[in-house]
C-alpha positions as CSV (number, residue, x, y, z in Angstrom):
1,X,-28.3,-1.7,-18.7
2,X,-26.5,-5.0,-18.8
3,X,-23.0,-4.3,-18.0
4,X,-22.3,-8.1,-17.2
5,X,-20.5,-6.9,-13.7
6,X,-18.6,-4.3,-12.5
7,X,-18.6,-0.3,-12.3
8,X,-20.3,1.9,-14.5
9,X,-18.6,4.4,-15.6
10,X,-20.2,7.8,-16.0
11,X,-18.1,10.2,-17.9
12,X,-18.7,13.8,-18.3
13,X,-17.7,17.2,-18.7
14,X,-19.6,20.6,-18.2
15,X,-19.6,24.1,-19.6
16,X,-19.9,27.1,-17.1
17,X,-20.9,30.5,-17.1
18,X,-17.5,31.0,-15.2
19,X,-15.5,29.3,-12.6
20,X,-17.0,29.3,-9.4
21,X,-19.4,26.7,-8.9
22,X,-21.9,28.7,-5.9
23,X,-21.6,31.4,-8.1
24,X,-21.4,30.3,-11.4
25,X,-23.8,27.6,-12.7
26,X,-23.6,24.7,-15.4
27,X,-25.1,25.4,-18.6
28,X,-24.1,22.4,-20.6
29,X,-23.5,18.7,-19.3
30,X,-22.8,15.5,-21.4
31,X,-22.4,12.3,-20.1
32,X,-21.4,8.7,-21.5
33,X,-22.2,5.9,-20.2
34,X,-20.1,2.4,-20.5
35,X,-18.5,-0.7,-18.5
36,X,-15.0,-1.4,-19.3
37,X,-17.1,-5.1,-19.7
38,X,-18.1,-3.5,-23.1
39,X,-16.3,-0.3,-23.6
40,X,-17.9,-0.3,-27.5
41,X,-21.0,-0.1,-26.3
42,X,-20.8,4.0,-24.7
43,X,-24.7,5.7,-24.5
44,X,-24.1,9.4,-24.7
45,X,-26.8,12.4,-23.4
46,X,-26.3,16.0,-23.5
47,X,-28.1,18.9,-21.8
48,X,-28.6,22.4,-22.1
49,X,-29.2,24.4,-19.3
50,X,-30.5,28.1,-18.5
51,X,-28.2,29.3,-15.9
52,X,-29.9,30.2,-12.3
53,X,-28.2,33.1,-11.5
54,X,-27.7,35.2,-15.0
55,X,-26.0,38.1,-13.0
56,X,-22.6,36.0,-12.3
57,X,-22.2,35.3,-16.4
58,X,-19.3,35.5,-17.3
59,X,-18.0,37.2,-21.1
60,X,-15.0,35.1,-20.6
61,X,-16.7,32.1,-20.1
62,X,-18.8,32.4,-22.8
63,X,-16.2,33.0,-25.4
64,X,-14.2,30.0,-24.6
65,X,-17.7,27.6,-24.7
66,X,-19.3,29.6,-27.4
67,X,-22.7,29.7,-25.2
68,X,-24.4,33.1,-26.3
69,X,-25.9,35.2,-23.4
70,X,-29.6,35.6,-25.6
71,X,-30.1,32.0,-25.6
72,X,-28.9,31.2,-22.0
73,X,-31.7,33.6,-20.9
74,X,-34.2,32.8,-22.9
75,X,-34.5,35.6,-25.5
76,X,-34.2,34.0,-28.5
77,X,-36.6,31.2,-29.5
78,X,-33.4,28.7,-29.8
79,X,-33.0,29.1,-26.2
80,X,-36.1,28.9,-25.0
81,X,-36.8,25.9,-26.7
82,X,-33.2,23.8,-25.9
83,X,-31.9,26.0,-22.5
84,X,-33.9,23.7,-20.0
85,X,-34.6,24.7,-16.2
86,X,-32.0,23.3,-14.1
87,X,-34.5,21.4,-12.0
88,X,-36.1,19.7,-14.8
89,X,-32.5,18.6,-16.0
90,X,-31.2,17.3,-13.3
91,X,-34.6,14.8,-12.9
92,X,-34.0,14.1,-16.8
93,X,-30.1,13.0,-15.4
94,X,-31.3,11.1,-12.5
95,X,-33.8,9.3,-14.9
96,X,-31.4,8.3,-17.5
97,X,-29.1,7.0,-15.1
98,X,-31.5,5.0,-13.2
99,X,-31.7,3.1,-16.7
100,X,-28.4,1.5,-15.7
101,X,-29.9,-0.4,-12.5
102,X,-26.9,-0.7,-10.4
103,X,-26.4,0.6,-6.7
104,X,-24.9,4.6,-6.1
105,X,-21.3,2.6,-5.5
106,X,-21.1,1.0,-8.5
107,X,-21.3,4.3,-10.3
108,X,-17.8,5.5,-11.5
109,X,-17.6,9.7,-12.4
110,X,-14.6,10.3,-14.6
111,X,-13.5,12.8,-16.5
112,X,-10.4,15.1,-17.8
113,X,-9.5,17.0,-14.8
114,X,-13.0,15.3,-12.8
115,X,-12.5,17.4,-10.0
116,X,-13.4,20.7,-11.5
117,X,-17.0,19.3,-13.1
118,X,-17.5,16.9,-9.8
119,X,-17.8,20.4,-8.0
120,X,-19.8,22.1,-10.1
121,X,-22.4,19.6,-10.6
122,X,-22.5,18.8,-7.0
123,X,-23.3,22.0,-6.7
124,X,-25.9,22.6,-9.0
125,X,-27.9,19.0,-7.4
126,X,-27.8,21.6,-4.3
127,X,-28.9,24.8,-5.9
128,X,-32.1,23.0,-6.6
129,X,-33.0,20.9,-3.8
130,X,-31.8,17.6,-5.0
131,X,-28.8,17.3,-2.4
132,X,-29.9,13.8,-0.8
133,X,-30.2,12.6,-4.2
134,X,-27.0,13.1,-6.2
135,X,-26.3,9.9,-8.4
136,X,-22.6,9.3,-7.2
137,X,-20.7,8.2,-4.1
138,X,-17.5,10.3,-4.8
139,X,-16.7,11.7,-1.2
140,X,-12.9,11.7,-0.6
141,X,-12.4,10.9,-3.8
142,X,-14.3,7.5,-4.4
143,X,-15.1,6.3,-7.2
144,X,-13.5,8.5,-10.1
145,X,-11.4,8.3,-12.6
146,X,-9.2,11.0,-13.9
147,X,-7.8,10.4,-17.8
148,X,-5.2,13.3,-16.4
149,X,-3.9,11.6,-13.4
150,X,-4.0,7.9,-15.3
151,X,-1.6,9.9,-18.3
152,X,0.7,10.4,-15.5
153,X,0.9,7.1,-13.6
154,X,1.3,6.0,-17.4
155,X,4.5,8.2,-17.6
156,X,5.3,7.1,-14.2
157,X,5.3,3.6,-15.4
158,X,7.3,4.0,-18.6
159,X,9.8,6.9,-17.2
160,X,9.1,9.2,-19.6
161,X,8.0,12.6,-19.0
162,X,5.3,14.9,-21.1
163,X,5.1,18.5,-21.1
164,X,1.2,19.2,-21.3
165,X,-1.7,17.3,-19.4
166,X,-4.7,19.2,-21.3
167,X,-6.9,17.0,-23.0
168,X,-5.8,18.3,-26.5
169,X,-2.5,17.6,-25.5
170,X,-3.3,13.3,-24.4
171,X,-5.8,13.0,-27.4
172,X,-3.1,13.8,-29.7
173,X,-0.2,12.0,-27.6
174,X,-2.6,8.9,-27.6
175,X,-4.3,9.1,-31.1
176,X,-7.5,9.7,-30.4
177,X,-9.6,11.4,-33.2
178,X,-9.8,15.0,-32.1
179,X,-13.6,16.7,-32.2
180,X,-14.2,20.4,-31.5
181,X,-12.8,21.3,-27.9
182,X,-14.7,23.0,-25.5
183,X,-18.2,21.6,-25.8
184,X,-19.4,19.6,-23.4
185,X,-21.0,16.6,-25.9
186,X,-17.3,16.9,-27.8
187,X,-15.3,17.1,-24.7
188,X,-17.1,14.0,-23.3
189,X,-16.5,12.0,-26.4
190,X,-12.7,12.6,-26.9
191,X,-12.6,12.0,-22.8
192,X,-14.0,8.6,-23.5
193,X,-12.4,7.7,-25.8
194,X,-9.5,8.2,-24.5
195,X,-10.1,6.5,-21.1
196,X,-10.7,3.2,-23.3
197,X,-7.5,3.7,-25.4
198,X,-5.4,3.6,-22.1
199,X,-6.9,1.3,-20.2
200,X,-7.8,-1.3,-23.2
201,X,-4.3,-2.6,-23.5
202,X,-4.0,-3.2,-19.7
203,X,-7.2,-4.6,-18.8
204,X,-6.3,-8.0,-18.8
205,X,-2.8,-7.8,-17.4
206,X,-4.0,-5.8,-14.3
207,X,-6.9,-8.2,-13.9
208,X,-4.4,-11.1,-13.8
209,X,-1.5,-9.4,-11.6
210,X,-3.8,-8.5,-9.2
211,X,-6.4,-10.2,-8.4
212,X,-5.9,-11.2,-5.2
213,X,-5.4,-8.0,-3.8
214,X,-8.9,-8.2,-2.2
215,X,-10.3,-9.3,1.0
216,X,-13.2,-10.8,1.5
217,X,-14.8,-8.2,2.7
218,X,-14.2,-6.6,-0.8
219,X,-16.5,-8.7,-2.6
């Protein structure tokens, strides 16, 4: 990938079969990939994945992401053939990404609320074995970028205030075209999109105000 210089900026979001992340698992992640060098330019994967542990599914869950039980455990022939084994998704991910030939810290995760997918995919590199090789150096916080938190260092910055930090709530606030929530591969796009139509405006004044806020040691 030639992203000129700079992060890369991985943006995701994933469907669960409930909310804890040992015992729930990811069955759906999407990801786009862009530098803020080109932010036109956005490649976008999605997976499907069968969960690993089908007791901890959770009704709930499923009628919120619209994931059907049959298909996550492969009794139907739609989810045999789509509903991937974990392990064989995370090597697809860890492929893909290797595409973009930079170093682990130039990688930036972001999302809508990042914390919540960070854990859960963290997790699920663990659940099968691939700990030592997750693709992001996001301890304490490093390296991500949260559209949430940016909306309110926005407000912060203009003194206004806004009742609602969901992501239906900023794309609408921030006039971004609004796909079917709650899907991963439509989550991801409006997450995007939205990222560049906040950042866009600012991109040159912040590079100019503060650009010598580095030390040496920075570059």
């Amino acid at each position: 990938m030639d992203n000129g210089s700079g992060y890369v900026i991985y943006v995701f979001d994933t469907e669960t079969t409930g909310l804890d992340p040992v015992e729930n698992d990811v069955i759906e992640i999407s990801m786009c990939r862009l530098s803020m060098n080109n932010p036109d330019d956005i490649d976008q994967k999605t997976w499907l994945i069968k969960p690993i542990n089908p007791m901890a599914i959770d009704d709930i869950a499923l009628r919120v992401n619209k994931h059907k039980r049959e298909d996550l455990l492969h009794f139907t022939k739609f989810g045999k053939e789509n509903y991937k084994e974990p392990e064989d998704v995370v090597a697809e991910i860890e492929q893909w990404m290797a595409e973009d030939e930079v170093s682990i810290i130039d990688r930036v995760a972001a999302g809508q609320n990042i914390d919540f997918d960070l854990r859960f995919i963290k997790e699920l590199w663990k659940k099968v074995g691939s700990e030592n090789t997750f693709p992001f150096s996001v301890e304490n916080g490093n390296r991500t970028f949260d559209t949430k938190m940016f909306a309110m260092m926005i407000d912060l910055c203009t003194g206004r205030r806004r009742r609602f930090y969901n992501l239906g709530a900023l794309v609408s606030a921030f006039g971004v075209k609004k796909l079917k929530a709650h899907r991963a591969d439509a989550d991801t796009k409006m997450t995007t999109d939205l990222m560049v139509k906040m950042l866009t405006p600012l991109f040159s004044v912040i590079r100019e105000v503060f650009k010598d806020c580095y030390s040496d040691k920075d570059q």
